[in-house]
N, C-alpha and C positions, 0 to 999 in steps of 0.2 A: 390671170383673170378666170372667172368662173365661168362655167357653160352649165346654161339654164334651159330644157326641154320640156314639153306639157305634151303630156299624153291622157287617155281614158282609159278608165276600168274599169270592168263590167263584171263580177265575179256573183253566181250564185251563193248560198248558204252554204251547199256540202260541197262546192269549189273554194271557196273562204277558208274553210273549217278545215283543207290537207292544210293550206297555209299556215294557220294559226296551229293546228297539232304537228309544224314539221315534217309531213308525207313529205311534202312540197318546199325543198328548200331555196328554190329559186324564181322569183316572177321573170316572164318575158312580156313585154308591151311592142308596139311600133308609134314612138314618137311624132306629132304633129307633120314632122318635118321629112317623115317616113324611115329617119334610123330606128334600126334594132337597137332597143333595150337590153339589159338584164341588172337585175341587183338581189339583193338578198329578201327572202320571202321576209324578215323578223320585221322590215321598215316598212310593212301594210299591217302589222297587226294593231296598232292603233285606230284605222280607219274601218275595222272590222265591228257588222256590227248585227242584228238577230236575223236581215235581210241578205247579208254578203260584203258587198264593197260594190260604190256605185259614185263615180264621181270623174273630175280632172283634177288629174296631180301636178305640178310642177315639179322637179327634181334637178336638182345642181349638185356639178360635178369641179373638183380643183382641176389643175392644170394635169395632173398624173391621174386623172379618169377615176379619183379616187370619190365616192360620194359623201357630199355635204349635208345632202340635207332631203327630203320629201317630204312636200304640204298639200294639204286637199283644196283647190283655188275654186271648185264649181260643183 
């Protein structure tokens, strides 16, 4: 069964932009639910945009912590 966490992201322009140019190869968040996050900066660069990144994601993971998926719900 998948395990499904909603966290916020609040990323400036030139905090976006290590992300999206790879300075930054890993986001941390603290999920709703107050775990630590971590996943790969490459699955925000979709949601990047001339502002930064400003929203709530959802993010699921399989049984082996492995990630499925990240969507912007808000």
């Amino acid at each position: 069964m998948a395990t499904t966490l909603r966290f916020r992201l609040q990323l400036s322009r030139d905090e976006a932009m290590r992300y999206y140019q790879g300075s930054a190869t890993s986001v941390v968040v603290r999920a709703e639910n107050g775990q630590r996050l971590q996943f790969p900066a490459e699955h925000i660069r979709p949601f990047i945009d001339q502002h930064g990144v400003n929203g709530v994601f959802k993010i699921s993971f399989d049984n082996d912590n492995k990630m499925i998926g990240l969507k912007r719900i808000g």
